[in-house]
C-alpha positions in Angstrom: -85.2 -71.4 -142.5 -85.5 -75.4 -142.0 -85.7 -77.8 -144.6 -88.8 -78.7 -143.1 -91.5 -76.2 -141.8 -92.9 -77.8 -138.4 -90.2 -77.9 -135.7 -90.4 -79.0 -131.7 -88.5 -77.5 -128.7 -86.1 -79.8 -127.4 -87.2 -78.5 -123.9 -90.2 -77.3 -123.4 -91.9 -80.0 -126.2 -94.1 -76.9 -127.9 -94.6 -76.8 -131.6 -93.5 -74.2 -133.8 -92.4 -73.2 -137.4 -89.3 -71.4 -136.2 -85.9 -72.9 -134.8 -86.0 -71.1 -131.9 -88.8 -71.6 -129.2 -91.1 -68.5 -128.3 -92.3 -70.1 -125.1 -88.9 -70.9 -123.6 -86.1 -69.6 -125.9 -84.9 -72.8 -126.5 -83.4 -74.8 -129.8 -86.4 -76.3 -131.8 -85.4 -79.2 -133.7 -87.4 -80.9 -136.8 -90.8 -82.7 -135.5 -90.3 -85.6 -137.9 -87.4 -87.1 -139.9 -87.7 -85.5 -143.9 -89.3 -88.3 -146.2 -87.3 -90.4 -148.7 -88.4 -92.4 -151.6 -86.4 -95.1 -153.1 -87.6 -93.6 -156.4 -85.8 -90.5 -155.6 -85.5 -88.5 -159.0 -83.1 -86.0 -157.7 -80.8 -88.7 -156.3 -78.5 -88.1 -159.8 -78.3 -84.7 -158.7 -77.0 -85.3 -155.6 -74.6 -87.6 -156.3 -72.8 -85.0 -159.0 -73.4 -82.4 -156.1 -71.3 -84.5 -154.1 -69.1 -86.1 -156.1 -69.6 -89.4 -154.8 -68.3 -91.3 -157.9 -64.8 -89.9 -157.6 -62.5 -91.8 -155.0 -61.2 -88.9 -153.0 -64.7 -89.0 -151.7 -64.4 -92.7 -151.0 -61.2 -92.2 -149.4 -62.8 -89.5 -146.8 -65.1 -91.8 -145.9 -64.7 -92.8 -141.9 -63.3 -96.8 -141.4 -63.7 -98.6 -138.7 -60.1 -100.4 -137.0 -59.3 -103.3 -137.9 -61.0 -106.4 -135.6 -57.7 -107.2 -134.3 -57.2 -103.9 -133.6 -60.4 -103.4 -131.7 -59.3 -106.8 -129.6 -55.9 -105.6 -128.7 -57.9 -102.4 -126.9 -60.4 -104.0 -125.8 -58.0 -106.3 -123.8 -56.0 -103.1 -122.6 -59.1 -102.1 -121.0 -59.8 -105.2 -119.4 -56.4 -105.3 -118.0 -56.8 -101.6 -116.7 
């Protein structure tokens, strides 16, 4: 089941509880982003769930390239 209960079909727009559409078949998907609070009390939890402290996690993270790397292709598209 979702995390949370109301969902919408991505093509037909109708509102249901399930993931699936009964009008149309359809994927539904969640009506409204879940709520967070900056005052999160489960927050601690999470982070031990993930392991976010440790730095293989911080290492798995995606990076962006380096700016000159992002010149160097933009100008090989340019020249393309």
């Amino acid at each position: 089941m979702a995390r949370q209960l109301l969902q919408q079909c991505l093509e037909c727009e109708a509102w249901t509880l399930a993931t699936t559409c009964p009008s149309c078949g359809s994927k539904a998907q969640a009506a409204a982003p879940l709520k967070w609070s900056p005052e999160d009390h489960r927050a601690s939890i999470r982070r031990k769930m993930y392991n976010v402290e440790s730095p293989e996690w911080a290492a798995n993270l995606a990076t962006l390239p380096s700016l000159d790397q992002m010149k160097e292709s933009q100008l090989a598209l340019e020249e393309e």
